[in-house]
Structures are given as structure tokens and as C-alpha cells.
ROSEVO-637852 format. One record per residue (C-alpha): z negated, x negated, y; residue number from 0. Coordinates in steps of 0.25 Angstrom, whole numbers, plus 5000, padded with zeros to 4 digits. Each point is the difference from the previous one (the first is absolute). Layout:
! residues N
{site {Z,X,Y},NUM}
...
***
This chain:
! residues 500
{site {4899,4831,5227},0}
{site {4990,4999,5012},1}
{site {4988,5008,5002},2}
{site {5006,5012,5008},3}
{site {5010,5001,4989},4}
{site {4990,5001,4990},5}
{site {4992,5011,5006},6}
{site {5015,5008,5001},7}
{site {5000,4997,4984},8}
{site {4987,5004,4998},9}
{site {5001,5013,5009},10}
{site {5012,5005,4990},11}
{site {4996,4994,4989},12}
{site {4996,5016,4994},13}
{site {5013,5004,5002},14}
{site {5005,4987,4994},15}
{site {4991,5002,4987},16}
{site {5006,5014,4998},17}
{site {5015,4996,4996},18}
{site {4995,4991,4988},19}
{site {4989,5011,4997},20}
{site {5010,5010,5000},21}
{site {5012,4994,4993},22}
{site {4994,4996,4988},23}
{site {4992,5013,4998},24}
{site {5016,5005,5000},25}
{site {5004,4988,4991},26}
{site {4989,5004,4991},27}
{site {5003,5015,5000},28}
{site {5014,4996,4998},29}
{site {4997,4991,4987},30}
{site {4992,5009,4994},31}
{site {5009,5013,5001},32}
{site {5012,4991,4995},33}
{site {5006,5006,4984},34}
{site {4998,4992,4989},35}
{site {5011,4993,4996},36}
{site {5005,4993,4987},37}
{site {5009,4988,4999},38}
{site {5011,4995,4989},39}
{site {5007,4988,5000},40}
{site {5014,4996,4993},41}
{site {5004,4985,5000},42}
{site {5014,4996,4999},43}
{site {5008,4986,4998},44}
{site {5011,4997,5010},45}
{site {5010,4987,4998},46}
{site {4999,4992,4990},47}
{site {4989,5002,4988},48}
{site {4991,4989,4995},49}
{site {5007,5003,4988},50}
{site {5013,4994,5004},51}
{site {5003,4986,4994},52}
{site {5004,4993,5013},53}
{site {4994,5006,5013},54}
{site {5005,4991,5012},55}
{site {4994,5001,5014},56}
{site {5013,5008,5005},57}
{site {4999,5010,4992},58}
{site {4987,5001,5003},59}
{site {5000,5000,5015},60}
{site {5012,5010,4999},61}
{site {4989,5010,4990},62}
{site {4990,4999,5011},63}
{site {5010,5004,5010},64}
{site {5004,5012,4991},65}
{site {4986,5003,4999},66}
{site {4999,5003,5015},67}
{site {5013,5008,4998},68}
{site {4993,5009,4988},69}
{site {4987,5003,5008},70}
{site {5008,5004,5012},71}
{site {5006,5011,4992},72}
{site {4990,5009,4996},73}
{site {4999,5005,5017},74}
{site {5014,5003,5001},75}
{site {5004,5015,5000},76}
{site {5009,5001,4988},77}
{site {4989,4992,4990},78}
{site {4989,5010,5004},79}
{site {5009,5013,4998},80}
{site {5004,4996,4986},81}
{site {4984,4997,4996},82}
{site {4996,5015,5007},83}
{site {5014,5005,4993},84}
{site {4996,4993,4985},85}
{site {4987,5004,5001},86}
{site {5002,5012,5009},87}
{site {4989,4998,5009},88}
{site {4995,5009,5010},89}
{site {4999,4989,5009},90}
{site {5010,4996,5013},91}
{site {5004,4985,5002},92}
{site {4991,4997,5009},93}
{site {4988,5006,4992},94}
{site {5006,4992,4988},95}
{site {5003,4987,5008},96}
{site {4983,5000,5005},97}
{site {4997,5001,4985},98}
{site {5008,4987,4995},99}
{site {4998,4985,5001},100}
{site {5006,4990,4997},101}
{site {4994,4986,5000},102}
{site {5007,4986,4997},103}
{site {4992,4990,4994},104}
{site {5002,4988,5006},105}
{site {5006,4989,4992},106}
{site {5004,5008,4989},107}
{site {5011,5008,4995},108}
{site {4990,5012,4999},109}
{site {5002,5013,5009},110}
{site {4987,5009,4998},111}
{site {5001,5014,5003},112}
{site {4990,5009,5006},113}
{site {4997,5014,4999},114}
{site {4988,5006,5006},115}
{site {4999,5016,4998},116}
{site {4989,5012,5001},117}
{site {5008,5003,4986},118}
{site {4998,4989,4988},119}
{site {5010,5005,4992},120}
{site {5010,5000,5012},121}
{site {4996,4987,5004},122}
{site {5005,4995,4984},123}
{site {5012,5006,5002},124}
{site {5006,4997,5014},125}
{site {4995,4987,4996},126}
{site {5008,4997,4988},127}
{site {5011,5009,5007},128}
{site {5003,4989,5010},129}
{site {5000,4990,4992},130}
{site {5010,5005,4992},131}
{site {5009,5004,5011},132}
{site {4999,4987,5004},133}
{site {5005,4996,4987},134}
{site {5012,5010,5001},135}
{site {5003,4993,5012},136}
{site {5000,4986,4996},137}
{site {5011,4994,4990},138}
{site {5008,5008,4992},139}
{site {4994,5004,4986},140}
{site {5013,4994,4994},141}
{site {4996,4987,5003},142}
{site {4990,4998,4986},143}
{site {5014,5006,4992},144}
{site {5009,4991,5006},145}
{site {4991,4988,4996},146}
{site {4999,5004,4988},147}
{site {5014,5001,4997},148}
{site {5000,4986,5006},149}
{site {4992,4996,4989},150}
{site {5007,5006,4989},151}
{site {5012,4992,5006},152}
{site {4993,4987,5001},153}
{site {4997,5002,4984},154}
{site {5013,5002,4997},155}
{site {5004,4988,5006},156}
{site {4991,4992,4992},157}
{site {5004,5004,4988},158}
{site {5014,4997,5001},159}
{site {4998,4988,5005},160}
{site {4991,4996,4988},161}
{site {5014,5005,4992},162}
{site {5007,4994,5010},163}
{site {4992,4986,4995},164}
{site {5001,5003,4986},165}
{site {5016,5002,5001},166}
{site {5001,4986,5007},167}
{site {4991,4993,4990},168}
{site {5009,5007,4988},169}
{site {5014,4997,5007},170}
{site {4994,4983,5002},171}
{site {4996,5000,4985},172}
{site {5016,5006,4995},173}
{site {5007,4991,5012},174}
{site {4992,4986,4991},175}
{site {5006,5004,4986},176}
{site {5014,5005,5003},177}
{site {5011,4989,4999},178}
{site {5011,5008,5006},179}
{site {5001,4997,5014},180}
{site {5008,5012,5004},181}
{site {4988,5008,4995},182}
{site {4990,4988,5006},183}
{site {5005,5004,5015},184}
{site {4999,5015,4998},185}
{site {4986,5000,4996},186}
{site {4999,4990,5012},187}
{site {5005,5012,5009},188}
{site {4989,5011,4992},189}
{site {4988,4989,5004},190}
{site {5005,4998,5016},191}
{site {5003,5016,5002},192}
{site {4984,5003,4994},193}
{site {4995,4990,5008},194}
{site {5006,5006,5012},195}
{site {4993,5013,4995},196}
{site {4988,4995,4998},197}
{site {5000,4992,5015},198}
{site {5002,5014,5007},199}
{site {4992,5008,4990},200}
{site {4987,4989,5006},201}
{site {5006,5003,5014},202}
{site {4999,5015,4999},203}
{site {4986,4999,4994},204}
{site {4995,4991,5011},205}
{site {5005,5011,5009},206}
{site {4993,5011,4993},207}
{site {4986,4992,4999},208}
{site {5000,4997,5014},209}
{site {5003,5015,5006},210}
{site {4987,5003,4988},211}
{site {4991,4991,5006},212}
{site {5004,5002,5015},213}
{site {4986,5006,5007},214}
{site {5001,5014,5002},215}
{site {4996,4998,5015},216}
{site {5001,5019,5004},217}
{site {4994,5002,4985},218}
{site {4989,5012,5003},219}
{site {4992,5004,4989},220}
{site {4985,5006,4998},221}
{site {4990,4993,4997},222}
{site {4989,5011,4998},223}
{site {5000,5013,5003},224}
{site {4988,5009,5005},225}
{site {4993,5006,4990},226}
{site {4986,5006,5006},227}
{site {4996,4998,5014},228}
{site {4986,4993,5007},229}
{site {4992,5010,5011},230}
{site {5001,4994,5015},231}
{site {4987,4999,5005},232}
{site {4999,5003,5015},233}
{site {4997,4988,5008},234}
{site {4991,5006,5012},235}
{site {4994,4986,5002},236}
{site {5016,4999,5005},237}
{site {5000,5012,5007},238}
{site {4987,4997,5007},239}
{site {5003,4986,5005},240}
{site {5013,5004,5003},241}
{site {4997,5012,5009},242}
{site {4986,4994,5007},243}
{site {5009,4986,5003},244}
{site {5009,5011,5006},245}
{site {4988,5006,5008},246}
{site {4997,4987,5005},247}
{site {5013,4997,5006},248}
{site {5000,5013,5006},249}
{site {4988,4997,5008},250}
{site {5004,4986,5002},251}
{site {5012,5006,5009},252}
{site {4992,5011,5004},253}
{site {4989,4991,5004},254}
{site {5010,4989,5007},255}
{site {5006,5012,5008},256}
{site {4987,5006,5004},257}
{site {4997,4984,5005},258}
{site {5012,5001,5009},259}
{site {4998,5013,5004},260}
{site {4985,4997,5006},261}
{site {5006,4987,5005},262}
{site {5009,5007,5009},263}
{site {4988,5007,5008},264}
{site {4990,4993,5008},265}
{site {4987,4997,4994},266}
{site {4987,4999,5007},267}
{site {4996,4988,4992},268}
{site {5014,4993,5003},269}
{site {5005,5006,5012},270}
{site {5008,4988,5006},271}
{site {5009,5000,4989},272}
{site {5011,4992,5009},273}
{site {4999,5009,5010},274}
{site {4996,4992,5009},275}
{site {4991,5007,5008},276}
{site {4986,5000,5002},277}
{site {4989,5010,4995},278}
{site {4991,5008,5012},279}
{site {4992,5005,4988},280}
{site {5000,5013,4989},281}
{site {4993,5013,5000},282}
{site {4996,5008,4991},283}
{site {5005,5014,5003},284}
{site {4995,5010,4991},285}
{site {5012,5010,4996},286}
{site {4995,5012,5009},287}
{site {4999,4992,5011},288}
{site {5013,4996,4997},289}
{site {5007,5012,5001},290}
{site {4991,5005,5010},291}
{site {4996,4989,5012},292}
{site {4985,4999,5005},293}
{site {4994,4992,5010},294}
{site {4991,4989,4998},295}
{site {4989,5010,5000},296}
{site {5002,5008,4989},297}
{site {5006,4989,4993},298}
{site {4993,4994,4987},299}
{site {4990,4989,5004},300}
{site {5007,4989,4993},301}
{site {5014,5005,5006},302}
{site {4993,4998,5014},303}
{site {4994,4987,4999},304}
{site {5015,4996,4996},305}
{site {5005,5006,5012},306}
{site {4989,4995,5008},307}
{site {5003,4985,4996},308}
{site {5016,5002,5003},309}
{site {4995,5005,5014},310}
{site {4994,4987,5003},311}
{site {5012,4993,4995},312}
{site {5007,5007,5009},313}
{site {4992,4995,5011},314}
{site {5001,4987,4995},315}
{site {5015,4999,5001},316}
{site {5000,5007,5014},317}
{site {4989,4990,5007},318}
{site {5008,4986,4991},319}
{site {5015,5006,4997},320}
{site {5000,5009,5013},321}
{site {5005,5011,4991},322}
{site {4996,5012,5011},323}
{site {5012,5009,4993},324}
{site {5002,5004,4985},325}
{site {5009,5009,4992},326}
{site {4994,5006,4989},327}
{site {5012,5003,4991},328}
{site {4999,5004,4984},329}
{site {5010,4998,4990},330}
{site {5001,5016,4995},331}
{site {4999,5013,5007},332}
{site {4987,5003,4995},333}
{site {4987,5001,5012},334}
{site {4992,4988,4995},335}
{site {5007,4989,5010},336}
{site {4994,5013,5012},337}
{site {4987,5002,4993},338}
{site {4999,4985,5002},339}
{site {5004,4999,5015},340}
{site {4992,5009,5002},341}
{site {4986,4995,4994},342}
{site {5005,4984,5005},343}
{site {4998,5007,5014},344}
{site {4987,5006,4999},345}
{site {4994,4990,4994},346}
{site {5005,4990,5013},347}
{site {4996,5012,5010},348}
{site {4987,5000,4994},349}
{site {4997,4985,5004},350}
{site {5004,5003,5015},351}
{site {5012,4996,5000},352}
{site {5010,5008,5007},353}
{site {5012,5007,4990},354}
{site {5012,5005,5001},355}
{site {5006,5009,4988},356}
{site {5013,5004,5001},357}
{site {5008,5006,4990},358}
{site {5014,4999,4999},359}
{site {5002,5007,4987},360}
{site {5009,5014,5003},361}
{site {5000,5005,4986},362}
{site {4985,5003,4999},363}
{site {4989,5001,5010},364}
{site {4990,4994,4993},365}
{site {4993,4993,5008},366}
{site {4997,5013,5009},367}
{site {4996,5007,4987},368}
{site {4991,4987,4995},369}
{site {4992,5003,5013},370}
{site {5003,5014,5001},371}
{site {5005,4998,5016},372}
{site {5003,5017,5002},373}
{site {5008,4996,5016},374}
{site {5015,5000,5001},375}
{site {5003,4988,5007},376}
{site {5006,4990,4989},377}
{site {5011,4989,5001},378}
{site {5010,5009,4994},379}
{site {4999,5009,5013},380}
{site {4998,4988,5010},381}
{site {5014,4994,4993},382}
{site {5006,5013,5001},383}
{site {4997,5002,5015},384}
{site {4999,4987,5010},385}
{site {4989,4993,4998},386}
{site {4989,5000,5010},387}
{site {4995,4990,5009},388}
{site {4985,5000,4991},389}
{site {5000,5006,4987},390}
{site {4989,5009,4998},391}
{site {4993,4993,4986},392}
{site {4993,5009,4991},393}
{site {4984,4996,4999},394}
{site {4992,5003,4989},395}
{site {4984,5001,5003},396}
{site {4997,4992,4987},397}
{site {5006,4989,5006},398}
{site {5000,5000,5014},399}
{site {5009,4986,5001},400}
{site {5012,5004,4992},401}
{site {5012,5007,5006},402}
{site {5011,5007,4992},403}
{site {5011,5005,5001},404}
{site {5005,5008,4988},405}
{site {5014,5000,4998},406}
{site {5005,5015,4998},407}
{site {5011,5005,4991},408}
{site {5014,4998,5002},409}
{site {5013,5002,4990},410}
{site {5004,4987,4993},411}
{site {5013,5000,5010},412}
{site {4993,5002,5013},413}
{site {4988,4990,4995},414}
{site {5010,4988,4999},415}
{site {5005,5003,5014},416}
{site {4989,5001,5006},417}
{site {4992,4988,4993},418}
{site {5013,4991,5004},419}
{site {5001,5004,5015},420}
{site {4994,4995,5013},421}
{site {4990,5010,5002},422}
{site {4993,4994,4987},423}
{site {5002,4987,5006},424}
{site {4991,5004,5014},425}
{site {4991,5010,4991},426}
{site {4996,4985,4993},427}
{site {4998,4993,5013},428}
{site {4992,5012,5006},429}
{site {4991,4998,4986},430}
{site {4999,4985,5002},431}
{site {4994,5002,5015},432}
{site {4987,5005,4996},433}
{site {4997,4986,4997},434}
{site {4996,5002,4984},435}
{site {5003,4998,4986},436}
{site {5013,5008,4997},437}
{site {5002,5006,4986},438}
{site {5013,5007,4998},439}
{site {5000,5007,4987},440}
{site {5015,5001,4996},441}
{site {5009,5006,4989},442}
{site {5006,4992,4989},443}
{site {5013,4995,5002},444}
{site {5004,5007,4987},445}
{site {4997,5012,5008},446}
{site {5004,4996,5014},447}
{site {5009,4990,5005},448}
{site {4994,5002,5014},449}
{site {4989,4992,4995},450}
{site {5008,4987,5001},451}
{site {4999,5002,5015},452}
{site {4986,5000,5002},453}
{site {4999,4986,4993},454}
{site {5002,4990,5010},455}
{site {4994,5009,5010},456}
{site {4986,4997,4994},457}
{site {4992,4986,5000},458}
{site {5002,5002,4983},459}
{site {5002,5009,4989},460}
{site {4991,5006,4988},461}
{site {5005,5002,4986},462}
{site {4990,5012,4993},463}
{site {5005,4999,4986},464}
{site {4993,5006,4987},465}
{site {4996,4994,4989},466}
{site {5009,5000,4987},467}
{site {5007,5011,5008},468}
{site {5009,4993,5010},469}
{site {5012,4990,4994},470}
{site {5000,4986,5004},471}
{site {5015,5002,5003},472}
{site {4997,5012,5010},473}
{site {4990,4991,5007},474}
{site {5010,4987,4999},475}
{site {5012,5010,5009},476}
{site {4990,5005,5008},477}
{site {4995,4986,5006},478}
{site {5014,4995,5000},479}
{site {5004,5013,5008},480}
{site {4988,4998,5010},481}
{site {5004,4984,5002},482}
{site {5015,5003,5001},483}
{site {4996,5008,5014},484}
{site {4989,4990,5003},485}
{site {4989,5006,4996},486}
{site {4988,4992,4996},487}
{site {4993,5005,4987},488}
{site {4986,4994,5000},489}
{site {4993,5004,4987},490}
{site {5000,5012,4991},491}
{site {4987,5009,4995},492}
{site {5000,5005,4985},493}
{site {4994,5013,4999},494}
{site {4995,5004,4986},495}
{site {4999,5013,4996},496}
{site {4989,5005,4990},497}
{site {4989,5006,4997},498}
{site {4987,4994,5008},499}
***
């Protein structure tokens, strides 16, 4: 950041220093007027429990899954309206869906359950609620049953199949001692059909002992359930650093838009500013001065000595750049670019040099009311009416080598006519033959396009701009309007308005 952007910064920096200020005095209201709240927690196990006698990494990644599954579930509309219905709460979804949270513990099957309430007692409740509904909606409740009678199944089968052994050892004993063969290969036929049994009664118990110790990957269960609850302590450190971090990226933009706003006008400490163009010199106009034009007179001392040394300029650029003729054009409608015609000519007339002021500006007399010039004759009439072989110049006995001509009001369609035709070309030329420094104070050509005209009519052209008042792209079209036509802008003078 260079040193003019840094005075920009430091001018604002009041208003830059109330947005932090004033957004954490709001955090901190906002902390300290928020309700105590308390907060009960409920955990729950989802998939397979560290209890099961063989928990593999599927059925493990298939619990943790589920577990995003189950803690989805308590924001959806029909879980919350069966918690306020079981409980009958006087609370809609959304009041209810603010109060809950659930939280996954990563890299475990635990899924913690949240409840923070103004009410302690409800917190408990919704708390427990959910995780119980959660429950109802997992597996079924049939499922411990139907293991159970698994069990009672796989029991059974072991005990026949101990008979089932004792039979075969009794039957291989009789077959050893009995000499008939007839009977020898009936009690052959007894000891292969029980050993066929017993082979599918260990077939169906292998069965039964793999589905009893398959993980129960969607087993849900609660682990602990709320029973008191812990007070949640406000956290205005939070609050504060969250709300005067907020502050500052409000003045941060704030600031950065303020920067580029005061970039887009022209600055007396960097007037160039790729404009090209360059500077005649600044005055300081004080602000009654500025809507009210005086001559160099009745000016502030500093404001004369300014003017004084732009006079001499003036004469420089005439006697080395033979610049005998000058628009005087401002930017904006305002009198300041005639208050400064009309002082560059007094000060020139008053080192003996012969002047001519002539203002073309149909919208305001000014000039005649600067020097308060009570005849009638003004260009307005002369343009109206032919134009005469010697116009009669209005003399003023402060300064006896100046000549003015004051412009006279006309409507803003007649002044364009009038500024465009020939008889403002010989009205010129007559100007230019009392063999003096001609100043025409002009309109701005945001006022009138006659202006335009004048421009390469005249030696070179004047910009009066205002400080921190007239935008850089204002003065950018202007200069590029003026050159289109082949006018000759030569310099600008910044005027500064203040108090002096």
C-alpha cells in the first residue's frame, strides 16, 4: 500500500473502528441475554457389539454405515412427530429438530444423543425418547426369541446325538457276541442307519451354531440412558471472537470499498493518476467562495498568491508555447471553473497585459455578475443579432486592461445553436484582434455539447476539476471528447474547497 493509500485508510479509519466496536457490544448483549440451558446425553450401540464372539471388518463397516443411517433419522418429520406425540410436547418439528443432536463417535459403534433444553426434566425425556424410538425402529424385538429357540433347538440336538452315540456303541457290542448271522446283518443295518443320523444331526448343528454366532451387523441397542443433566455454560468468549472477527471483515470490505471509491476521484496529492495530463496548479477555494465567486480582491490572501502564480504561468506558456488563446472548461455545472477565468484575467491585466474575457457560457451569466457589469450588450445578443464590425468590450476601472465580454442568458436549445454557428466563429476572431490573452470561460460538456466547438478554435484548453469531487472517468471522457475534435488540452487546475 503506498503512502496516498495509507492516508485514505487512516482518514476512515473512525469509521472503520466502529463496525468491530459495535458488533461485539451486540455479540456480547447477545451472550449474556441468551436462557440457560441444560443438556442430557443418551449413547446407543449400533452393529455389532463387542460382545459378539466373532466380529469381522464387514460387519463392521456395514455397522458404521448404519450408524449414519440412525443418526439421520431423528430429523425426519415422522421420527419428530412420534417423540412430541409419546411425550406430548408442546413443541413443533422444527422447535424440537433445534433441540436434538446427534453426534457419531468416530471409529466407534457409539451414536451419542444430545438434548439441550431451557427444561431439565424435558431434556431427560426427549432424550431417552429418541433413543428408544430409534430402537423401535431398528430390528424387530422378535429377533432375541427366535435365537433363543435356536438354541433350545441346537440342545436338543446334542442330546440325541449323545443317544444317538450310546445306541451305536450298544448295537457294535450285540453284533461281537451273537453267532447267528441272519441276526449279525440286522444289527449291521440298526449301526449304519444311526450313523446316518447322527451324520445329519452334526450337519444340522453346525447349521444352528453358525447362524448363533453370525455378527448382528443392524443390532441397536442402548447403552446408557440420561439420567440427570449438566448446565451449558455460555460461551461469550465465542460470541465475542466470533462477532468482533465479524466486525472486522465488515470494515475490511468497507474500508477496500471506500479505497476505490476515493481512487475514483482526483486527488491533489496524486493528480496524474494516468491521466496524462499536466497539472497548472491547485487552489484552495473556501466553500463560500465557491458557491459565491469573488475577484482576486476580495479573495482569501492565500487563494490570491495561487492565482497570482497561475497568472504568471499563463504568461510563460504564451511568450514559449505561444498559447495567446484558452478555454477554461470545468467538469460540472458548478461557477467555480468562471470564478477562475475570471480571477486568471485580472491577475494577467493587472501586470499590463492586455485581456480579453469572454464568456461563452449561456446558462449563467456569471461572469457579468462576478464583476457586476449593469450594460446590456452580452454575447448572447451579439449572436442573436449580426455581429458587429468592433464589439463594444465591457471595461471594468479596477482593471483598466482587461475586456469582457459577459455571455447573457439563453435556453439550453438556443445556446447550442448559437455557440455552434458562424457568428460564434467571427465573434472569436473579432476577440483575437485586440492583440491580447484570450480566456473563454466555457460550459462543461456534460452541460453543453457546444462546447466541443470552441476546442480547436483556441491555442489549448483548461480543465478546472475539484478535488475529491470530480471522478477521474468524467475527466478521462472529457479529454478524450476534446482530442476527438482536435482540441489541445494542456494542463488541469485542482481547486480545493475548505475552510481557510
Amino acid at each position: 500500500m503506498d503512502l496516498q493509500n495509507l492516508k485514505l485508510v487512516i482518514r476512515w479509519l473512525w469509521l472503520l473502528a466502529i463496525f468491530p466496536v459495535i458488533s461485539g457490544a451486540a455479540g456480547f448483549f447477545y451472550a449474556q441475554n441468551q436462557p440457560v440451558l441444560y443438556e442430557a446425553t443418551t449413547t446407543m450401540m449400533i452393529g455389532p457389539g463387542v460382545d459378539s464372539p466373532n466380529p469381522d471388518l464387514d460387519a463392521l463397516r456395514t455397522g458404521a454405515q448404519l450408524m449414519q443411517t440412525y443418526a439421520e433419522l431423528p430429523s425426519t418429520d415422522s421420527f419428530l412427530q412420534a417423540i412430541i406425540t409419546n411425550l406430548s410436547l408442546d413443541l413443533d418439528k422444527g422447535d424440537l429438530s433445534d433441540l436434538i443432536d446427534i453426534r457419531p463417535i468416530v471409529d466407534t459403534q457409539i451414536l451419542k444423543i444430545v438434548v439441550q433444553d431451557e427444561d431439565p426434566d424435558r431434556a431427560i425425556a426427549i432424550a431417552n425418547e429418541v433413543a428408544a424410538e430409534l430402537v423401535r425402529r431398528g430390528p424387530s424385538e422378535d429377533s432375541a426369541f427366535v435365537i433363543e429357540r435356536i438354541r433350545e433347538q441346537a440342545r436338543s440336538i446334542e442330546e440325541d446325538i449323545l443317544s444317538t452315540v450310546d445306541r451305536i456303541e450298544l448295537l457294535t457290542d450285540q453284533l461281537s457276541i451273537e453267532p447267528d448271522l441272519e441276526k449279525q446283518n440286522l444289527i449291521i443295518q440298526q449301526i449304519a442307519d444311526e450313523e446316518q443320523r447322527l451324520s445329519n444331526a452334526n450337519t444340522t448343528l453346525a447349521n444352528l451354531y453358525e447362524i448363533l454366532y453370525q455378527p448382528l451387523t443392524n443390532r441397536v441397542s442402548i447403552n446408557d440412558l440420561a439420567e440427570d443433566t449438566n448446565k451449558v455454560q455460555a460461551q461469550l468468549l465465542l460470541t465475542l471472537m466470533i462477532s468482533i472477527s465479524a466486525g472486522i471483515i465488515i470494515s475490511v470490505l468497507i474500508g477496500i470499498a471506500l479505497l476505490f471509491y476515493e481512487l475514483s476521484f482526483i486527488n491533489v496529492n496524486n493528480p496524474t493518476q494516468d491521466l496524462g495530463i499536466s497539472v497548472w496548479g491547485t487552489l484552495n477555494v473556501s466553500r463560500a467562495d465557491a458557491r459565491h465567486p469573488k475577484i482576486v480582491g476580495e479573495t482569501q490572501p492565500n487563494t490570491a498568491q495561487q492565482y497570482q502564480r497561475l497568472g504568471v504561468q499563463t504568461l510563460y506558456f504564451r511568450d514559449f508555447k505561444e498559447l495567446t488563446s484558452l478555454l477554461v472548461m470545468g467538469i460540472d455545472q458548478t461557477p467555480i471553473a468562471s470564478s477562475v477565468a475570471a480571477n486568471l484575467a485580472t491577475v494577467i491585466s493587472q501586470t499590463d497585459n492586455t485581456v480579453v474575457l469572454l464568456d461563452v457560457d449561456l446558462h449563467q451569466n456569471t461572469i457579468g455578475e462576478i464583476f457586476a457589469l449593469q450594460q446590456n450588450t452580452s454575447l448572447a445578443d451579439i449572436l442573436r443579432n449580426n455581429v458587429p464590425e468592433y464589439i463594444d468590450f465591457h471595461t471594468v476601472d479596477e482593471y483598466p486592461c482587461l475586456n469582457i465580454l459577459p455571455s447573457g442568458v439563453a435556453s439550453p436549445e438556443k445556446a447550442f445553436t448559437l455557440i455552434s454557428s458562424p457568428k460564434m466563429t467571427r465573434s472569436l476572431e473579432e476577440a483575437k484582434n485586440l492583440d491580447g490573452i484570450l480566456l473563454i470561460n466555457a460550459p462543461p460538456l456534460s452541460v453543453q455539447q457546444g462546447s466541443l466547438a470552441l476546442g480547436p478554435r483556441v491555442d489549448g484548453v483548461v480543465l478546472v476539476v475539484e478535488n475529491r469531487r470530480s471522478r477521474i472517468s468524467e475527466i478521462k471522457h472529457t479529454v478524450e471528447s476534446l482530442s476527438t475534435v482536435g482540441a489541445q488540452v494542456v494542463g488541469i487546475i485542482i481547486t480545493k474547497r475548505g475552510r481557510f
